[in-house]
C-alpha positions as CSV (number, residue, x, y, z in Angstrom):
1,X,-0.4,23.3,31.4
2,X,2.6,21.2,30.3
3,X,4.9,22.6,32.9
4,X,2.9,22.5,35.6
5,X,2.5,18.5,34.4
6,X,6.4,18.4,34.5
7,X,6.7,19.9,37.6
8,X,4.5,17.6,39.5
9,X,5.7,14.6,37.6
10,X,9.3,15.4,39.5
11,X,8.1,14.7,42.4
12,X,6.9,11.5,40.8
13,X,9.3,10.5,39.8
14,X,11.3,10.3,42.9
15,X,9.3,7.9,43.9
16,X,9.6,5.2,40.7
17,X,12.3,3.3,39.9
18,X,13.4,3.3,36.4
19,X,11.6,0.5,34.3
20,X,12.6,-1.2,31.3
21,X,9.2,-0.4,29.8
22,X,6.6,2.5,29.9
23,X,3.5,2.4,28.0
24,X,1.6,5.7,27.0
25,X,-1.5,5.9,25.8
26,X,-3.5,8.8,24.4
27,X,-7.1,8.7,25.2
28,X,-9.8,10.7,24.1
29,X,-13.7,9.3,25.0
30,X,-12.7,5.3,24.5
31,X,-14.2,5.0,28.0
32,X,-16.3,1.2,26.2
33,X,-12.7,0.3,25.3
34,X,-10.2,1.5,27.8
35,X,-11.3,-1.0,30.9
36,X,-10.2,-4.4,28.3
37,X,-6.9,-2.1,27.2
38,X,-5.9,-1.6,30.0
39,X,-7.1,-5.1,31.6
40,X,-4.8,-6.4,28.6
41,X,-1.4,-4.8,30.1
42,X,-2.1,-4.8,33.9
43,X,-3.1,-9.0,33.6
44,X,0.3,-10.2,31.9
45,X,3.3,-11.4,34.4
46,X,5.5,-8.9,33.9
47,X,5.1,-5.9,36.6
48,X,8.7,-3.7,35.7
49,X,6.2,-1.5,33.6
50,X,4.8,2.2,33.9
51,X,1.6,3.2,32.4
52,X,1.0,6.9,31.9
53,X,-2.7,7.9,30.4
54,X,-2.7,11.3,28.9
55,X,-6.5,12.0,28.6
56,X,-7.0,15.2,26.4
57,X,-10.2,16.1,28.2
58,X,-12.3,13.7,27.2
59,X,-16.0,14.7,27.9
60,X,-17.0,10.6,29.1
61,X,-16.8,9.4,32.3
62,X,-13.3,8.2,30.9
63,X,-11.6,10.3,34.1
64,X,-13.2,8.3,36.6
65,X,-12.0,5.0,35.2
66,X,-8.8,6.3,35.1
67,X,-8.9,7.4,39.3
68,X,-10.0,4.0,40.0
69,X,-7.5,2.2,37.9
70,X,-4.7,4.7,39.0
71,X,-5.5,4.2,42.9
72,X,-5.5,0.5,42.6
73,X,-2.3,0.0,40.6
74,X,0.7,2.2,41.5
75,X,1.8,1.4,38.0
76,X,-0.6,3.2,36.6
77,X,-0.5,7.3,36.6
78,X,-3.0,9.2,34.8
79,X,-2.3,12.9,33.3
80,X,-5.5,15.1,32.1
81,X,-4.7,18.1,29.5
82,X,-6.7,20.2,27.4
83,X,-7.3,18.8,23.6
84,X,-4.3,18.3,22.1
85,X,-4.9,15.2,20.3
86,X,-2.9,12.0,19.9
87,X,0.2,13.1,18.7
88,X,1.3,15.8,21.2
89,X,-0.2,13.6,24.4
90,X,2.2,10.7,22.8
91,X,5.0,13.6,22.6
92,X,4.2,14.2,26.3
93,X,3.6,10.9,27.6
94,X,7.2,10.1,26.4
95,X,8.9,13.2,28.2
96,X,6.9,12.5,31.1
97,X,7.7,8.7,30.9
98,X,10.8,7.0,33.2
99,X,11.1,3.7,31.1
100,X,14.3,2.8,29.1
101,X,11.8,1.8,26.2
102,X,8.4,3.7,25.1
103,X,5.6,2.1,23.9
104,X,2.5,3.8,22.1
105,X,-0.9,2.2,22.7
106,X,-3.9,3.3,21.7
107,X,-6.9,3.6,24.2
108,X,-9.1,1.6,22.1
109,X,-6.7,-1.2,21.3
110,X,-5.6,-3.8,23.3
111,X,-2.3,-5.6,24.1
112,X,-1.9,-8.9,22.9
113,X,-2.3,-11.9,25.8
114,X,1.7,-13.1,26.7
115,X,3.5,-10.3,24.9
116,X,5.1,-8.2,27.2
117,X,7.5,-10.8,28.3
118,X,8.8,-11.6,25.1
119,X,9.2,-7.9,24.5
120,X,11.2,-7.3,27.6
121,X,13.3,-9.8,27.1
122,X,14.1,-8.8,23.9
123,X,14.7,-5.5,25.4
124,X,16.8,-6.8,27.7
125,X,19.1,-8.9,25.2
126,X,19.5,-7.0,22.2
127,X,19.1,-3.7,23.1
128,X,17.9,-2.0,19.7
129,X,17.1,1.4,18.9
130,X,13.3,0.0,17.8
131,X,11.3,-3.4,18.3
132,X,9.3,-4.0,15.7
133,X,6.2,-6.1,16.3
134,X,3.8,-7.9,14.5
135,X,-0.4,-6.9,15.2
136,X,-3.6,-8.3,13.9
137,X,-6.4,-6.1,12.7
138,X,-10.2,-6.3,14.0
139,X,-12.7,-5.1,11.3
140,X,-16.0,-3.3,11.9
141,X,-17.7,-6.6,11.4
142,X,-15.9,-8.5,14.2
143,X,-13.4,-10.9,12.2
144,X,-9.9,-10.8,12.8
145,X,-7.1,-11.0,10.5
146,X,-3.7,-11.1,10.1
147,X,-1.6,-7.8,9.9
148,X,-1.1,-6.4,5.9
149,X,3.2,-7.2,7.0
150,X,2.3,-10.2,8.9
151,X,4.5,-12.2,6.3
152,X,7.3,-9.3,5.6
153,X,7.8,-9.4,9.2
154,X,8.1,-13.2,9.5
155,X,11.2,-12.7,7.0
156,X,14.5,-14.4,8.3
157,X,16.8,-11.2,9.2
158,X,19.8,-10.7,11.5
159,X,19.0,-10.0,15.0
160,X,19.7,-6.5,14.5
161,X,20.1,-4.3,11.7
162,X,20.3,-1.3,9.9
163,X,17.3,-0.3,7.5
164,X,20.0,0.2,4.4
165,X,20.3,-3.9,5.2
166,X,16.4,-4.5,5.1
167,X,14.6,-1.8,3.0
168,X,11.8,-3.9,3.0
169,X,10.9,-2.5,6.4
170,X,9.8,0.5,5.4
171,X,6.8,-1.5,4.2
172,X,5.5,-2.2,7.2
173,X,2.8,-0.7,8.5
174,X,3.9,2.9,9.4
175,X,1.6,3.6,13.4
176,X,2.9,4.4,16.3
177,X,1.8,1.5,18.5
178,X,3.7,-1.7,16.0
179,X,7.0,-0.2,17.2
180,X,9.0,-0.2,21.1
181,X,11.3,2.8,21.2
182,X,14.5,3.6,22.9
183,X,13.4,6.9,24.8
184,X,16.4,8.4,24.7
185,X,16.7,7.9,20.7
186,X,13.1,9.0,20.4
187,X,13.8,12.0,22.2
188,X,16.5,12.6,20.4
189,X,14.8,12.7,17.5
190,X,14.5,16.2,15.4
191,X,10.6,15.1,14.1
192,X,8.2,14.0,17.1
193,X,4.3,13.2,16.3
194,X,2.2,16.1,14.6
195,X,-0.3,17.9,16.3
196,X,-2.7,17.8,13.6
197,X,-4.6,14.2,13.0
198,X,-5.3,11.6,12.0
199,X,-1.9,10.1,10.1
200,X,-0.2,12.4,12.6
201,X,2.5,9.1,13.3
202,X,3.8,9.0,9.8
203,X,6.5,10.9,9.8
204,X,8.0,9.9,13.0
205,X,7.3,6.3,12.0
206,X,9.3,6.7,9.0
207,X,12.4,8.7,10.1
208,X,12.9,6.5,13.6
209,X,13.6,3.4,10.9
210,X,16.0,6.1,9.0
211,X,17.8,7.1,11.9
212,X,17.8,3.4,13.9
213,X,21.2,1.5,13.7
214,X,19.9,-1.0,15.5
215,X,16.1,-2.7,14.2
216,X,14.7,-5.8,15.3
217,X,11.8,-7.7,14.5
218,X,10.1,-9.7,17.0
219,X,7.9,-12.2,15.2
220,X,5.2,-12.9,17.1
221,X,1.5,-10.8,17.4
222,X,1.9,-8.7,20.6
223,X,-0.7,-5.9,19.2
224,X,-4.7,-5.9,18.5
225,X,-5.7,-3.2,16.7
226,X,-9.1,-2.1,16.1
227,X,-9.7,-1.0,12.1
228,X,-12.2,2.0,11.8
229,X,-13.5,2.2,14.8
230,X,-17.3,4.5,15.0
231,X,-16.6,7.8,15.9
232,X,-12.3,7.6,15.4
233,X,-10.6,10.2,13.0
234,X,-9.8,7.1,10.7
235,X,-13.0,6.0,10.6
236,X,-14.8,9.6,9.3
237,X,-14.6,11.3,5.5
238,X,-13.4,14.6,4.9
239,X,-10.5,16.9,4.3
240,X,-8.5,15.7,7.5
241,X,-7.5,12.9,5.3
242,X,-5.2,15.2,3.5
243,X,-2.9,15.0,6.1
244,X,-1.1,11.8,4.7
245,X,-0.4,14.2,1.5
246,X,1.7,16.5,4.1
247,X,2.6,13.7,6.6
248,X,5.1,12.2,3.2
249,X,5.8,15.7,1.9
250,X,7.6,15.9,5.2
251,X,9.5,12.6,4.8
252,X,10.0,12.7,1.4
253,X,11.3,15.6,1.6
254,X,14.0,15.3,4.5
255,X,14.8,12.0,3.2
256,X,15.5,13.7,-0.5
257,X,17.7,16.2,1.3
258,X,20.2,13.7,3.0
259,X,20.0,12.2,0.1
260,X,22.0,15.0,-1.8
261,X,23.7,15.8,1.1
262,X,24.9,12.3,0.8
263,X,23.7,11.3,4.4
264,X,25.5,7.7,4.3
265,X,21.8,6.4,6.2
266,X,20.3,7.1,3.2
267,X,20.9,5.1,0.8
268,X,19.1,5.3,-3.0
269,X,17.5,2.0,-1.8
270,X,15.8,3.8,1.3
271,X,14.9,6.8,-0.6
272,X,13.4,4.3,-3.2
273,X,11.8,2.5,-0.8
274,X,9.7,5.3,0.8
275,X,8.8,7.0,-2.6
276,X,7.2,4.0,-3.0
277,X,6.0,3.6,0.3
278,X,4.3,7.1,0.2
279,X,2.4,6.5,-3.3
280,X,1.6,3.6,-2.0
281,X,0.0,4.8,1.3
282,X,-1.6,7.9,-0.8
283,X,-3.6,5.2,-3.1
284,X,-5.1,2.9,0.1
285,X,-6.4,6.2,1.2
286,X,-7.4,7.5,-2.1
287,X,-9.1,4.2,-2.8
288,X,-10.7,3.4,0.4
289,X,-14.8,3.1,-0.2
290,X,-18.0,1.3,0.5
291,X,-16.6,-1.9,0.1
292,X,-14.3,-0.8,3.2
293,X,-15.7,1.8,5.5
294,X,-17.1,4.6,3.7
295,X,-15.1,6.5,1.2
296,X,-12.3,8.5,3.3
297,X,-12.1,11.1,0.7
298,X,-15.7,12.9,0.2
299,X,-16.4,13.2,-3.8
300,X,-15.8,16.4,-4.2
301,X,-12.5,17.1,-2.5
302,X,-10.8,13.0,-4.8
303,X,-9.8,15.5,-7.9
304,X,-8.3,17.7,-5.3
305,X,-6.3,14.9,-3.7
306,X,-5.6,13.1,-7.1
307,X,-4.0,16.0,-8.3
308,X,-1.3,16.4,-5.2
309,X,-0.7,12.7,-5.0
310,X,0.4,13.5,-8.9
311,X,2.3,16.5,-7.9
312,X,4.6,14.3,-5.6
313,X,5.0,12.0,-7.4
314,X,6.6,14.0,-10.3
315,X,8.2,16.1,-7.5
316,X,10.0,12.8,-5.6
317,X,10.4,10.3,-8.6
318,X,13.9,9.1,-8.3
319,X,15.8,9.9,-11.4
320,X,15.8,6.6,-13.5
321,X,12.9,5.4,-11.4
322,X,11.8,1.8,-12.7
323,X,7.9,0.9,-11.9
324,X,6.7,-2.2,-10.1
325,X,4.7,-4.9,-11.9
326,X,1.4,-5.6,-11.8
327,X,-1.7,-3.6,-10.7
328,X,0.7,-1.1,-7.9
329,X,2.7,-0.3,-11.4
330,X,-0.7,0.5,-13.7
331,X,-1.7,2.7,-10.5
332,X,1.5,4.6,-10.7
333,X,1.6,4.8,-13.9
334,X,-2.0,6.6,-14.2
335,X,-0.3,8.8,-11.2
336,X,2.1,10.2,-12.3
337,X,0.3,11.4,-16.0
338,X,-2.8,12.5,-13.7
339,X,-5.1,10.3,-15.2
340,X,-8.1,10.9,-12.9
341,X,-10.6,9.3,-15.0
342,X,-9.3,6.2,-15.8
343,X,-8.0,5.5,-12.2
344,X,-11.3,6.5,-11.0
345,X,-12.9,4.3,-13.0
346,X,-10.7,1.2,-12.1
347,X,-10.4,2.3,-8.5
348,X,-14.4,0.2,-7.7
349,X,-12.5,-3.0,-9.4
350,X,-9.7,-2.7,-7.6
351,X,-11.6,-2.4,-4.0
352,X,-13.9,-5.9,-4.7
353,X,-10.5,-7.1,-5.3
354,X,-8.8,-5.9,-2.3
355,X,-11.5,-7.1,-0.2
356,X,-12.0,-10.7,-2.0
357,X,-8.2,-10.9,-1.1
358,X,-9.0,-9.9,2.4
359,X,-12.2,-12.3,2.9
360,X,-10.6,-15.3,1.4
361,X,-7.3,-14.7,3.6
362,X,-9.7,-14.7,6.9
């Protein structure tokens, strides 16, 4: 199937002129959503930008919005496969794609209004290995707030540097579609997006900042994402959310390897920074509940879970490793001596307070 997609995007390609931007999006039965996404990029000034749809056999009537769309707008080119899921039609899109920079957007997310020129011409000027760009989230109930980095990313930085300069970013949030890729340098890249989802952008996510000597932040909200959307991987319980256990195993685990292979792009900050990063992510997923969406993790699979998040933590602690204050220090703390119990017991408190923070910031 793939080759015979490569094959006929030759000829394609032929035709299409090499633009500074391509934007893939995965799609998968968003047909409610897709019209406004794509509306979102198609109705902003700049035109030097290629859209390629990889629709993993979506069983809507997705397929004929994409043949009107696609014979309307020579910018847009649709590719159907068989389910493959987001990560390997993002892995495709990009091979397919003829843009100098690649930009992942999910079907049922939009583009922010007035973006796509600022991102070009940051592009254009600075050249960097990745963009990084701020978002803002839409809940289930229809507000919108800021993004969770929203304030890391409106830090004062150089206009491009190296993550050993900024370790900070690694707390941004760690998707596919808050980032603009050099497509070369993505290709490049030894880890791509794993087949299995969702969390299936982590490790890529991570190891592009790694690997990156030149990051820039562009400060202004070019992304609307849609939280927990009815029917998305995200959105559901169940043992797929394991995958964030394996997703940081991987990254943890390269990154600990460079480490003592004294890789001079990672530095003790960086691998600091994404143990850290990792527990972190582990416990929002761990801790995610009624107050939220619906527990991720069903009851009887937390133990299960608890227990590996403790596992790597003893198995990536940095020798000497120094806790964070407040309640992110308690939590590690009950981590790493498997204290179930009592973090199960705090974990309620903790969500009404997560979610107070959340309403009052709105």
């Amino acid at each position: 199937m793939e080759e015979l997609l490569r094959a006929n995007w030759s000829r394609y390609a032929q035709n299409h002129a090499e633009a500074i931007l391509s934007i893939v999006i995965p799609v998968y039965n968003v047909q409610a959503y897709l019209t406004a996404c794509l509306d979102s990029i198609t109705e902003q000034k700049l035109e030097d930008i290629e859209i390629v749809v990889v629709d993993g056999a979506s069983t809507d009537d997705l397929a004929e919005i994409l043949w009107q769309r696609s014979a309307h707008d020579p910018r847009i080119t649709a590719i159907r496969t068989d389910r493959i899921g987001p990560g390997r039609a993002r892995n495709l899109g990009a091979e397919l794609a003829m843009g100098q920079y690649v930009w992942f957007v999910d079907g049922d997310d939009a583009v922010a209004p007035d973006c796509l020129t600022a991102v070009a011409d940051r592009l254009e000027i600075l050249r960097p290995d990745v963009l990084l760009l701020d978002h803002e989230e839409r809940l289930p109930d229809g507000t919108v707030e800021a993004s969770s980095g929203h304030e890391l990313i409106a830090r004062d930085t150089e206009a491009c540097f190296a993550l050993a300069e900024h370790p900070w970013v690694s707390e941004l949030t760690m998707a596919a579609w808050n980032k603009v890729i050099r497509r070369d340098f993505f290709l490049s890249q030894p880890v791509k997006f794993l087949p299995d989802w969702p969390h299936e952008d982590v490790p890529v996510s991570c190891l592009l900042l790694v690997d990156a000597a030149k990051l820039s932040l562009l400060k202004q909200v070019c992304y609307r994402h849609t939280l927990y959307r009815a029917g998305s991987a995200m959105a559901e319980a169940g043992k797929r959310h394991f995958n964030i256990l394996a997703a940081y195993e991987l990254v943890l685990g390269m990154i600990q390897s460079r480490f003592d292979a004294h890789d001079p792009d990672v530095t003790a900050a960086i691998r600091l920074a994404f143990f850290q990063r990792a527990i972190w992510h582990y416990t929002t997923i761990f801790d995610a509940g009624p107050l939220m969406v619906g527990d991720f993790i069903a009851n009887a699979d937390r133990r299960e879970f608890y227990t590996r998040m403790h596992e790597n933590f003893v198995r990536f602690v940095p020798l000497g490793y120094r806790y964070p204050r407040g309640l992110r220090g308690l939590k590690f703390r009950m981590i790493k001596r498997n204290a179930y119990w009592i973090y199960s017991i705090l974990s309620p408190v903790n969500k009404l307070r997560v979610r107070t923070i959340r309403r009052g910031s709105s």
